[in-house]
C-alpha positions as CSV (number, residue, x, y, z in Angstrom):
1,X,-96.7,-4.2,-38.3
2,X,-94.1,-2.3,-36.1
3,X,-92.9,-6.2,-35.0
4,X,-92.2,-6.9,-39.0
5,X,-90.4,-3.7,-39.8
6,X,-88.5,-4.7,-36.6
7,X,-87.8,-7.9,-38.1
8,X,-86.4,-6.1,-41.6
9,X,-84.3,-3.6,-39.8
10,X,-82.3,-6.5,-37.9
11,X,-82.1,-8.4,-40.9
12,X,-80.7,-5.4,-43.1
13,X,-78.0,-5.0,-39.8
14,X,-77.1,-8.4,-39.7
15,X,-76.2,-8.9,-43.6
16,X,-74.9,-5.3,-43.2
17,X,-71.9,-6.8,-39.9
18,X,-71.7,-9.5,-42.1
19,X,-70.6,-7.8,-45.5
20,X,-68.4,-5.5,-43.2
21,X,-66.0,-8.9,-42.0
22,X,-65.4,-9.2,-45.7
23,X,-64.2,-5.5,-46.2
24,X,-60.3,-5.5,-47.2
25,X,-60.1,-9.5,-47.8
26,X,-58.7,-10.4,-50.8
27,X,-59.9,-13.2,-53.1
28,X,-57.9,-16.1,-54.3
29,X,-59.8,-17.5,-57.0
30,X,-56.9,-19.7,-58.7
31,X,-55.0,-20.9,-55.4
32,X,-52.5,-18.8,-57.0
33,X,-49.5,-18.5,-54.2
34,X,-49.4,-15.1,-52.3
35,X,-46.7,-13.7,-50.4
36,X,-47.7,-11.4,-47.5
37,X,-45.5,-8.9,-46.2
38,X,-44.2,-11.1,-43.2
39,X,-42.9,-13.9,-45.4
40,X,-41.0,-11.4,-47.4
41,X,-39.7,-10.6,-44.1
42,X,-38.8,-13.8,-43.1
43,X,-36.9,-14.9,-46.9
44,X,-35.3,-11.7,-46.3
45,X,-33.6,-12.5,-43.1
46,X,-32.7,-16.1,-44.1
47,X,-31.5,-15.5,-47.5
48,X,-29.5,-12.6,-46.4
49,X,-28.4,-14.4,-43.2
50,X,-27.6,-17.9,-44.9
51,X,-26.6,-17.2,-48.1
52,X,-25.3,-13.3,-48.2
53,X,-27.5,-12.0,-50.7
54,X,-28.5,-8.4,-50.5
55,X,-31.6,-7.3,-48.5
56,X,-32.5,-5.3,-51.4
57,X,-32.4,-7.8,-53.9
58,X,-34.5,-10.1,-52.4
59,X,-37.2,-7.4,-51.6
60,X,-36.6,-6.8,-54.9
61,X,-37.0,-9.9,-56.4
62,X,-39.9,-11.2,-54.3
63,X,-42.0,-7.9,-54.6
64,X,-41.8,-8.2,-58.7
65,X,-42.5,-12.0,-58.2
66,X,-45.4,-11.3,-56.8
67,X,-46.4,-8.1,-59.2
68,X,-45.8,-10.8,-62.2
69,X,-48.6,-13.5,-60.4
70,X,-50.5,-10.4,-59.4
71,X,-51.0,-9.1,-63.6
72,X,-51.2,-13.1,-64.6
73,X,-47.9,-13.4,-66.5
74,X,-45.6,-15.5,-64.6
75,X,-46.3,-19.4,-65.2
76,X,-44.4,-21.2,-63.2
77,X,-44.7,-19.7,-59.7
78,X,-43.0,-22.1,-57.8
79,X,-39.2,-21.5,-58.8
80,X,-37.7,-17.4,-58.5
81,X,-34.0,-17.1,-59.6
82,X,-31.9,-14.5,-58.3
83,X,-28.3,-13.3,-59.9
84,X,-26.3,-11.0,-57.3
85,X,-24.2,-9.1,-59.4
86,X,-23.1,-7.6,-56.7
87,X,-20.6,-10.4,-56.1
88,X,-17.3,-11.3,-57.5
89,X,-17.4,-13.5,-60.1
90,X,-15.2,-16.0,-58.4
91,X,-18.8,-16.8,-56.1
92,X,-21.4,-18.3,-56.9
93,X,-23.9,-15.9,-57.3
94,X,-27.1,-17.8,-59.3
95,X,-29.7,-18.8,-56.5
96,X,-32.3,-20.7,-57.4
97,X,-35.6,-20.7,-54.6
98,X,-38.2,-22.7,-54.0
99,X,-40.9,-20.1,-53.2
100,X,-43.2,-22.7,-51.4
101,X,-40.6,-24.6,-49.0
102,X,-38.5,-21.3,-48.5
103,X,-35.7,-23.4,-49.8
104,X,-32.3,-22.9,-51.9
105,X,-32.4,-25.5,-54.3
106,X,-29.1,-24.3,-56.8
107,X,-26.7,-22.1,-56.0
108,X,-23.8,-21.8,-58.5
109,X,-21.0,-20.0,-60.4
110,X,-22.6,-17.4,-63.5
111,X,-20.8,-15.2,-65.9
112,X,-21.4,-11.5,-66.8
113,X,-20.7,-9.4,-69.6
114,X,-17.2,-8.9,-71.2
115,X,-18.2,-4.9,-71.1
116,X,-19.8,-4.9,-67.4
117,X,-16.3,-5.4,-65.7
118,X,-13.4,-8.0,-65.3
119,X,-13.6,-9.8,-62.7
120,X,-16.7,-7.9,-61.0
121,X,-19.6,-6.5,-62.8
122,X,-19.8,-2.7,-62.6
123,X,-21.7,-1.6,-65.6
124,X,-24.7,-2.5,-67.1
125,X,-26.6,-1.8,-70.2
126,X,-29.8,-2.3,-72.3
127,X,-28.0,-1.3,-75.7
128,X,-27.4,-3.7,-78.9
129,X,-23.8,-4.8,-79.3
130,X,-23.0,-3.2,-75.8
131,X,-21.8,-6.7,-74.4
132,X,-22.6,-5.3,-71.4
133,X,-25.1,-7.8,-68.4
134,X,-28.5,-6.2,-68.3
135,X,-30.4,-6.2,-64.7
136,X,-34.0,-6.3,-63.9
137,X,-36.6,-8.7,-64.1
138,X,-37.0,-11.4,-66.9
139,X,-39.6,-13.8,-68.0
140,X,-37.9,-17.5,-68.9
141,X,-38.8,-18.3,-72.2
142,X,-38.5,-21.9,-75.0
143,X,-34.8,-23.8,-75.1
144,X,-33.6,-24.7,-78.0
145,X,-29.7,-26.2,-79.3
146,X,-28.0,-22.8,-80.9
147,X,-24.2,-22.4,-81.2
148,X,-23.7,-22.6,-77.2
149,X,-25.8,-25.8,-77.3
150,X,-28.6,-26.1,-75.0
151,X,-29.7,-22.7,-74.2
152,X,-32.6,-20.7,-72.6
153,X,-34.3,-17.5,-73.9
154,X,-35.2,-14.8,-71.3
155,X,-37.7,-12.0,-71.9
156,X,-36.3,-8.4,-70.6
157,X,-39.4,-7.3,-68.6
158,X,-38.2,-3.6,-67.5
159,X,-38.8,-1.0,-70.6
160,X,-35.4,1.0,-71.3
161,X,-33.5,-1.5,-68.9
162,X,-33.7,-5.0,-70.0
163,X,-36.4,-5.3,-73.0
164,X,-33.8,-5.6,-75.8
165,X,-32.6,-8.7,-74.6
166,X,-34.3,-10.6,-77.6
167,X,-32.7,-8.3,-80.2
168,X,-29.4,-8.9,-78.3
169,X,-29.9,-12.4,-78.3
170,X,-29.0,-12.6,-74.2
171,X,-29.7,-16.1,-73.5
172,X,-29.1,-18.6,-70.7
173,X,-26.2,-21.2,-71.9
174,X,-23.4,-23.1,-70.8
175,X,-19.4,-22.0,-71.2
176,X,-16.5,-24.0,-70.5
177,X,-14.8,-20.4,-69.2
178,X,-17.5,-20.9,-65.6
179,X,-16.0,-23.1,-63.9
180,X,-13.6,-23.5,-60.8
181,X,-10.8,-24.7,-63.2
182,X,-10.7,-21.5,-64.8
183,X,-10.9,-19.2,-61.5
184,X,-7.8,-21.2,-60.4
185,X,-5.9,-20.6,-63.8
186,X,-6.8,-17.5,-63.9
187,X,-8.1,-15.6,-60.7
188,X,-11.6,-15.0,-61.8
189,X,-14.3,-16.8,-64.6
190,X,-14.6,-15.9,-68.1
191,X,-17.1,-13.3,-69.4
192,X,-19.6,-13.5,-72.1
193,X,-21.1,-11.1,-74.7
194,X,-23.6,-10.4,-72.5
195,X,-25.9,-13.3,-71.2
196,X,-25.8,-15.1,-68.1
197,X,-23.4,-18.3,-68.7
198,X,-23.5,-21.3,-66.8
199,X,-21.2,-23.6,-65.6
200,X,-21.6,-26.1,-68.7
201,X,-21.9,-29.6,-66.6
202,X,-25.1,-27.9,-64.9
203,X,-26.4,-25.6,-68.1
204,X,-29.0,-28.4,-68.5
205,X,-30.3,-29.2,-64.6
206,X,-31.0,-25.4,-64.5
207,X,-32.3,-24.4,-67.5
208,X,-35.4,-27.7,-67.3
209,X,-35.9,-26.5,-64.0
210,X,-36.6,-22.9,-64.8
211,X,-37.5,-22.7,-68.3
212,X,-41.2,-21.8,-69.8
213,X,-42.5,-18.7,-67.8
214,X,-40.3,-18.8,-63.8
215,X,-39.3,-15.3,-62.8
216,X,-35.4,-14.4,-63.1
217,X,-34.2,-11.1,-61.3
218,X,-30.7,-10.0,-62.1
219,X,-29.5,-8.0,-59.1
220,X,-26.6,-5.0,-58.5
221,X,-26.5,-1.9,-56.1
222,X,-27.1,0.3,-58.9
223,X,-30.8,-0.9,-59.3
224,X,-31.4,0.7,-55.6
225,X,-31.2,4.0,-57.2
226,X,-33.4,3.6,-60.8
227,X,-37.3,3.7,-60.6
228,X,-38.2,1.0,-62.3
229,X,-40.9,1.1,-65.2
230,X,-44.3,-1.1,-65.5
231,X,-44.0,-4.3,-66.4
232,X,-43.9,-5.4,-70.1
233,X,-47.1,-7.9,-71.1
């Protein structure tokens, strides 16, 4: 008898270790892609160091990536697109990754708002007819041909800072005003009413690469400071 209760208790102890390994591990059910804290890290350091973009924006950007895959929302997880606002508008400031190879795959010229500044963008809004750029995350949305042509709806994501920009009609399009012809005639791109315009010969490339549910975060210095809401579903 006292060799069988033996036999229990080591049992019990032995599914008890085992359970314990398991404490803290998080499942990945869907192969979904995760980004641990060291490969933030690491994107950090080789976006800032290769390509200038802010620290902040790509901790940013990558930490509300990975909030979007965490609730389920995002549907293409394979593409993040950053806009640095924080640059002149004579730089190309759109930067398209590829989150699994830890690659740049487009980097290029994009407009701001004819309210946010001339030739840099200093102020920002969420307001209707403000034709101001808003910041914050967005969800890529449908393309359809509208008056700029081939254009790409974004969903503002950020309560009170972006989630008008369906009533504002902010969209991604082309312009014939981005372009290097332009910053040479006149020192600096055009601006738009508000939506991130592309150079027009590439409008098309970009916008089939990152349309239907890829994660855009629109970047300046001024987002350091604001605490930024949930997430809109």
């Amino acid at each position: 008898m006292n060799r069988f209760l033996l036999f229990i208790l080591m049992v019990f102890l032995a599914g008890f270790f085992l359970q314990g390994r398991h404490i803290g591990k998080k499942s990945n059910p869907d192969n979904r892609i995760d980004i641990p804290d060291n490969r933030i890290s690491s994107w950090n350091k080789k976006l800032t160091d290769s390509c200038g973009i802010p620290e902040e924006a790509v901790h940013q950007a990558l930490n509300n990536f990975s909030e979007l895959k965490e609730k389920k929302i995002i549907q293409n997880d394979s593409l993040l697109t950053i806009i640095d606002y924080s640059r002149s508008s004579t730089e190309k400031r759109l930067f398209i990754l590829d989150i699994k190879n830890e690659q740049v795959v487009k980097n290029t010229l994009v407009a701001h708002g004819m309210n946010s500044g001339i030739q840099n963008a200093e102020n920002f809004s969420n307001d209707l007819h403000s034709n101001k750029s808003s910041l914050g995350l967005f969800l890529t949305q449908d393309c359809y041909n509208g008056k700029h042509g081939y254009s790409l709806r974004i969903k503002g994501m950020n309560e009170g800072i972006n989630d008008n920009a369906y009533k504002r009609a902010v969209v991604i399009h082309g312009a014939d005003y981005v372009s290097e012809q332009f910053i040479l005639k006149y020192g600096r791109i055009g601006r738009s009413f508000g939506c991130p315009a592309l150079p027009l010969e590439e409008t098309r490339e970009i916008i089939d690469l990152i349309k239907n549910g890829s994660c855009l975060y629109i970047y300046h210095p001024v987002l350091d400071s604001i605490t930024q809401p949930d997430l809109k579903r």
